[in-house]
C-alpha atoms as one frame of an Amber mdcrd trajectory, in Angstrom:
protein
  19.516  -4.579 -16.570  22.387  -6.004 -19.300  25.256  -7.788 -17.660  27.278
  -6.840 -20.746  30.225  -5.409 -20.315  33.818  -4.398 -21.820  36.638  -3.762
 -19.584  40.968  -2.901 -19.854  42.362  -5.810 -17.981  45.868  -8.012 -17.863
  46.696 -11.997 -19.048  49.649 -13.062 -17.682  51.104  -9.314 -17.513  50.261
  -8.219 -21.068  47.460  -5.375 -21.541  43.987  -7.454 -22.172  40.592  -6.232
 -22.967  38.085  -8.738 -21.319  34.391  -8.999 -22.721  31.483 -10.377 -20.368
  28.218 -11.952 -20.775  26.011 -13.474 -18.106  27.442 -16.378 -17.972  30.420
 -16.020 -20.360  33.641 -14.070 -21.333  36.344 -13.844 -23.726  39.925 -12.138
 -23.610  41.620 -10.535 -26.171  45.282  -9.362 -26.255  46.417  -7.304 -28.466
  50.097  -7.254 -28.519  49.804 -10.960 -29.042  48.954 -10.644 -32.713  45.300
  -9.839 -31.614  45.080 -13.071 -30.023  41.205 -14.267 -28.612  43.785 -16.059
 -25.640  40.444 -17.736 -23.930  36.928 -17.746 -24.815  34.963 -19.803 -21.697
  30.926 -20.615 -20.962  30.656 -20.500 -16.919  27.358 -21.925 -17.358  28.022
 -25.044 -19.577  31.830 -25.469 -18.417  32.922 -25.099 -21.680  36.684 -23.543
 -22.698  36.547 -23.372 -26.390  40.359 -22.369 -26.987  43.617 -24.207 -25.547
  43.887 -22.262 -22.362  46.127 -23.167 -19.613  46.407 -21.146 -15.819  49.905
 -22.598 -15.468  51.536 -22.046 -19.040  53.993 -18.902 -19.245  54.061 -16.006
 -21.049  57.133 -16.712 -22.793  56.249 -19.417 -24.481  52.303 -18.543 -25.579
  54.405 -15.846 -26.979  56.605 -17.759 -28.745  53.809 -19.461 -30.124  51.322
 -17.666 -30.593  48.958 -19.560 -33.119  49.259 -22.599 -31.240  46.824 -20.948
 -28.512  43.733 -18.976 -28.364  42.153 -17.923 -32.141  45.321 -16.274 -33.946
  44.961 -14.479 -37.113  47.275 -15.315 -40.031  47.997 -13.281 -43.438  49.933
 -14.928 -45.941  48.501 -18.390 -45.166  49.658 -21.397 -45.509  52.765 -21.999
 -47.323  54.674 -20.505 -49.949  57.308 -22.442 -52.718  60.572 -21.279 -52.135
  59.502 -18.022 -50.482  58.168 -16.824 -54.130  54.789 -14.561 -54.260  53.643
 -13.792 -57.212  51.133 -11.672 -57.571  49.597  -9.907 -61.061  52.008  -6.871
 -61.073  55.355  -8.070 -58.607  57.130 -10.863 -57.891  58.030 -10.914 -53.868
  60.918 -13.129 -52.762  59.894 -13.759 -48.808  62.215 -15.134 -46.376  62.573
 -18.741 -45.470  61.383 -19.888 -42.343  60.606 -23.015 -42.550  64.370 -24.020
 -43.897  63.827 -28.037 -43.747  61.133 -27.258 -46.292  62.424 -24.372 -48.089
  59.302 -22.818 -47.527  57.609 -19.625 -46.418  54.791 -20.031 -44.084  52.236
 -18.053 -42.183  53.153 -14.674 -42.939  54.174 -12.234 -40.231  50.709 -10.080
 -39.098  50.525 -12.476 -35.999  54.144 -11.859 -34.865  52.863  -8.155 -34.403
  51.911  -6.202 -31.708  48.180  -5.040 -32.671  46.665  -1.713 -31.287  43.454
  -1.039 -29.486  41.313   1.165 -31.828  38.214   0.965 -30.241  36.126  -1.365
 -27.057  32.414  -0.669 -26.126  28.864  -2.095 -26.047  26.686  -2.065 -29.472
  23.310  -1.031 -27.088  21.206  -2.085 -30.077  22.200  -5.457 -30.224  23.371
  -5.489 -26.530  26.836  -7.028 -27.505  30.541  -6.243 -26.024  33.471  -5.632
 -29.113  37.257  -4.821 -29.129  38.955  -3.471 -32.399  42.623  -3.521 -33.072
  44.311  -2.074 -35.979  48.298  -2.895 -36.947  49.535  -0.526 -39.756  52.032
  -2.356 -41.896  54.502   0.410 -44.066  58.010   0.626 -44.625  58.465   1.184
 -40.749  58.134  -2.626 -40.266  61.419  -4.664 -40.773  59.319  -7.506 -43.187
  58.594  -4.609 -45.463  61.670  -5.156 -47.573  60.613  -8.332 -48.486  56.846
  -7.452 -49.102  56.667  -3.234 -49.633  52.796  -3.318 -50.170  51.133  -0.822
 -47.186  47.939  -2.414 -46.063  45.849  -2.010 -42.547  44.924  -4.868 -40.521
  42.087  -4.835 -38.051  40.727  -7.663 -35.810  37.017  -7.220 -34.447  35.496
  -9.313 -32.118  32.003  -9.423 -30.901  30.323 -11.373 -27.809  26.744 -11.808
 -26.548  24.090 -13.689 -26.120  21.686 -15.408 -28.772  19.397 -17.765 -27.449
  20.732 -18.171 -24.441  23.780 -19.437 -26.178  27.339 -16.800 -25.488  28.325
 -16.216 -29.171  31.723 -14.767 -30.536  32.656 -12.853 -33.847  35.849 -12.912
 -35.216  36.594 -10.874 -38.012  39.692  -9.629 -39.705  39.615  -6.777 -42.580
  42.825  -5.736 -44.352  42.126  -2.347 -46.375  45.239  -2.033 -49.385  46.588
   1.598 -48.602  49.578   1.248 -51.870  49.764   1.519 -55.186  49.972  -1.990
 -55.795  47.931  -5.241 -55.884  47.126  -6.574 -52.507  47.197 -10.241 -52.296
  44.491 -12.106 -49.939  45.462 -14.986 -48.123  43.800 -14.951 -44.944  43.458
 -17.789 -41.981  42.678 -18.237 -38.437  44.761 -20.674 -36.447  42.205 -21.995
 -34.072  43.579 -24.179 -31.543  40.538 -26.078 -30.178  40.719 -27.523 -26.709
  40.484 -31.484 -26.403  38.964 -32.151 -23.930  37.224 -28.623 -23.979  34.155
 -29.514 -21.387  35.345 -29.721 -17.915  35.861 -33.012 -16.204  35.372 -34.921
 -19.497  38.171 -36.991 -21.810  39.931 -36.299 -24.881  38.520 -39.595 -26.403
  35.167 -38.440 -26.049  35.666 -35.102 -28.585  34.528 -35.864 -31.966  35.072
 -33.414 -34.698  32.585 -32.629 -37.996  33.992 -30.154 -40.558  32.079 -29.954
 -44.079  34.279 -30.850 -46.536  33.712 -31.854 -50.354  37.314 -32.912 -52.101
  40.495 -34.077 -50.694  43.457 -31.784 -51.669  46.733 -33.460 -52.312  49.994
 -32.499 -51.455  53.731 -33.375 -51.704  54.264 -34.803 -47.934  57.878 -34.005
 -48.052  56.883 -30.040 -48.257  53.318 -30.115 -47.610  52.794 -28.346 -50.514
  50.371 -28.790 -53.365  52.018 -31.128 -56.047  49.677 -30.336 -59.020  47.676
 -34.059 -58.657  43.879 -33.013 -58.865  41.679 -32.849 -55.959  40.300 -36.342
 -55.107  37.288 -37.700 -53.583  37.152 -37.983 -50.013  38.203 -41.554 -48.756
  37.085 -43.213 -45.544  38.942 -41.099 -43.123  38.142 -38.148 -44.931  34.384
 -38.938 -44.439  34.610 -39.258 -40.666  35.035 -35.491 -40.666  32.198 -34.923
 -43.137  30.006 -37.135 -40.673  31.261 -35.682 -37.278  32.593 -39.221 -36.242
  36.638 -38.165 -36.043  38.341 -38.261 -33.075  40.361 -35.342 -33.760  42.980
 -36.170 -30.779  44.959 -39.148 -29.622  46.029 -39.996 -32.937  48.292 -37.952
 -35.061  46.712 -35.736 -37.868  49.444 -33.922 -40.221  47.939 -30.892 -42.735
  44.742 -32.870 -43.785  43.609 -30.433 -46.468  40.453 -30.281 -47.640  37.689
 -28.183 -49.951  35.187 -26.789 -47.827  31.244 -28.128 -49.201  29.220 -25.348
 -50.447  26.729 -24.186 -47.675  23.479 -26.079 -46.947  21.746 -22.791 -46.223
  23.563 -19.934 -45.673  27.528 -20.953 -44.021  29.177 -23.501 -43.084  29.292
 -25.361 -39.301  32.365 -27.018 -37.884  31.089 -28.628 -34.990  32.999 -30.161
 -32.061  30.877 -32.358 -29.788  31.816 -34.197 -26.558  29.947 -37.216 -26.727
  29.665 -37.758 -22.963  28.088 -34.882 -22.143  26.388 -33.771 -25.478  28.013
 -30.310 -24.942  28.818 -28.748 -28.464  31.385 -26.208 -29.884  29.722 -24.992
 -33.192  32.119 -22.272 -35.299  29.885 -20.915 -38.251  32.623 -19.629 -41.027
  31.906 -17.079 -42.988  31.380 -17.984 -47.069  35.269 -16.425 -48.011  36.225
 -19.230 -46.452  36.600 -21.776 -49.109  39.162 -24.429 -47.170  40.262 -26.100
 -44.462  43.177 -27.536 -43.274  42.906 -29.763 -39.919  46.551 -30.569 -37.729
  46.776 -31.281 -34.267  50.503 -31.458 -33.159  51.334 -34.631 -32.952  47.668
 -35.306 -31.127  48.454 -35.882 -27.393  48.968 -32.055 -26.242  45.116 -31.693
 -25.801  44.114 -29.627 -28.591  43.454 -29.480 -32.157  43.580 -26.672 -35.436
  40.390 -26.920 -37.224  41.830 -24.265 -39.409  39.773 -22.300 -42.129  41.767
 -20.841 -44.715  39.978 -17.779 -47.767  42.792 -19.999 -50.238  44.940 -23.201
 -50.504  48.449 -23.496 -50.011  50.577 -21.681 -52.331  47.790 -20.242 -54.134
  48.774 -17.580 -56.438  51.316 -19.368 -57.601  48.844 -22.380 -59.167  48.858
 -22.624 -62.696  45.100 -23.271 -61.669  42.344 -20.184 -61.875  41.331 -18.146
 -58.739  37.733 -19.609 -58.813  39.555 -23.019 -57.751  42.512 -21.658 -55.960
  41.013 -19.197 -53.497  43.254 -16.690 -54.401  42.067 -12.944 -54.928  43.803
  -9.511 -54.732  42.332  -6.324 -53.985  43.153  -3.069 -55.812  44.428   0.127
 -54.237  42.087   1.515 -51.428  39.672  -1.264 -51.297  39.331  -3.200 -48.225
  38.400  -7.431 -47.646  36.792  -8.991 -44.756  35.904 -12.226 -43.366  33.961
 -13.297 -40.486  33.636 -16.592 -38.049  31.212 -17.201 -35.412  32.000 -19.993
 -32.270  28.952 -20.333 -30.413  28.021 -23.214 -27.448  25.137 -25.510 -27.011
C-alpha cells in the first residue's frame, strides 16, 4: 500500500498544502509567492531549506526569498529600473534606491492560487499547482503591462529510496507583446542542514565554468569579459567551499555545460556524509551564490535562466541568457533536490 499522500493543511496560520512520502514531506504555501517553506527527510534527519519552529509569520513574510525555495521573475538586477525588450522599453520602479537598481521582480510578493493537488498513481508521486494571473488588475502592471500566467508545480516521491522534489515554474505570455524570460529560484539552503551537526562541516560544489564580473558598487555587470575561475572560484567547482561562516557577496558565475545530461549542486556535510544534491534543469545557464553576511545559518545557491541585467547587454542572447517568448507560447524550467 503507497504512503503517498497530498493533504490542505496550515504553516504558521497561512493555508498550506503538505506532500508526504514514507519517510519525507514538503510544504508548500501558496500565498507566500508559492513558497516550498520546508522540505525535510525523517529518515536521514535532513532539512534541506532554512526552516525555523520559532520564526514568525511576519517576518518569513517580509522576506520571503530568504526562506524555503522562492520563485523569482525578473531576476537579478536591472540598470536604473530600464527593461528593454525587442518591441518596448519598461521603466520599473526602484527598489533597491542605494543602488539605483531594480531587483527581483514582483511574482514572489504575490499571493499564488491553488490550481490543482493529487497523486500521479503512475509514478506514485504527490504534486501541488498554483497559478497567479498577472493583468492590469495588479498595481505593478503600470510599470510592466505585459499579461502573462505564472504557475509553480512541485512534485515529491521516492526514487531509490531517496525522497525527491520537483520544482518547476512555467510562465505562458497571454499579450500582444514580447514576453521577456528572466527566471530564478532563491534557494535558501540550511547550514547546518543535518541534525545535530555544525555549520563548519557543510561544504558546497556548484559546476561552474567562467567567473562573471561585476561593478561591486551596484553589483551589476560592468562590461569586463568573463574571466577564468581563480582559486576561490575553484573550491566551488571541487565541492571544497565552506559556503557559511565567512561572508560571500553575489559570487556570479557561468554554469559548466552538463557532464551527461544536467547539472548537480551538491551540498555535503562532511561529518556525517549526508548529501543535499539539486539537479537544475539545462535553462539554467547561471548561478549566483550569497549567503547574508554568512553567520545566519544558511546559504543561496541560486540558479538563474540569465545574468544580471541581461537584455540590456550589448552582448548576444546565446551569452546573456536572455530570451523572450512570443504571444501565447509558454517557458518552463525545472529543478530537482534529492537526499543521499
Amino acid at each position: 500500500m503507497s504512503s503517498t499522500s497530498v493533504e490542505l493543511t496550515e504553516f504558521k496560520g497561512l493555508q498550506a498544502i503538505q506532500l508526504n512520502t514514507t519517510n519525507a514531506f514538503a510544504v508548500f504555501v501558496p500565498s507566500l509567492g508559492a513558497n516550498v517553506v520546508r522540505f525535510r527527510d525523517n529518515e536521514r534527519k535532513i532539512d534541506v531549506f532554512r526552516y525555523s519552529e520559532t520564526a514568525d509569520i511576519k517576518d518569513i513574510d517580509s522576506q520571503r526569498f530568504l526562506w524555503g525555495c522562492q520563485c523569482l521573475y525578473l531576476a537579478n538586477r536591472f540598470r536604473d529600473g530600464v527593461l528593454r525588450t525587442s518591441d518596448a522599453v519598461y521603466q520599473l520602479p526602484i527598489n533597491e534606491p542605494q543602488m539605483n537598481n531594480f531587483i527581483h521582480g514582483f511574482v514572489h510578493a504575490r499571493s499564488h492560487k491553488i490550481k490543482s493537488y493529487g497523486i500521479i498513481k503512475e509514478t506514485d508521486r504527490a504534486f501541488a499547482e498554483t497559478e497567479y494571473i498577472y493583468d492590469k488588475s495588479d498595481e505593478f502592471y503600470k510599470y510592466f503591462p505585459v499579461d502573462f500566467i505564472f504557475n509553480v508545480r512541485i512534485e515529491l516521491g521516492d526514487r531509490k529510496g531517496s525522497p525527491r522534489l520537483k520544482y518547476t515554474m512555467k510562465i505562458t505570455n497571454i499579450s500582444a507583446k514580447k514576453l521577456p524570460i528572466s527566471l530564478c529560484t532563491h534557494t535558501a539552503i540550511s547550514a547546518p542542514f543535518v541534525d545535530g551537526s555544525k555549520g563548519e562541516d557543510v561544504r558546497l560544489l556548484v559546476p561552474i565554468a567562467e567567473h562573471l564580473q561585476l561593478d561591486e558598487s551596484r553589483w551589476l555587470p560592468d562590461g569586463r569579459p568573463n574571466i577564468p575561475l581563480n582559486e576561490h572560484d575553484k573550491l566551488y567547482s571541487t565541492g571544497k567551499c565552506c559556503p557559511v561562516l565567512h561572508y560571500i557577496n553575489n559570487n556570479m558565475y557561468k554554469l559548466a555545460k552538463p557532464e551527461v545530461d544536467v547539472n548537480r549542486v551538491i551540498v555535503t556535510d562532511i561529518s556525517t556524509g549526508r548529501k543535499i544534491i539539486n539537479s537544475l534543469g539545462n535553462e539554467y545557464k547561471f548561478s549566483i551564490i550569497w549567503n547574508d553576511g554568512g553567520f545566519k545559518g544558511y546559504f543561496c545557491p541560486e540558479p538563474m535562466t540569465a545574468q544580471i541585467d541581461a537584455p540590456n547587454l550589448d552582448i548576444p542572447a546565446s551569452e546573456s541568457g536572455y530570451k523572450e517568448i512570443s504571444p501565447n507560447e509558454e517557458f518552463s524550467v525545472s529543478q530537482w533536490f534529492y537526499t543521499e
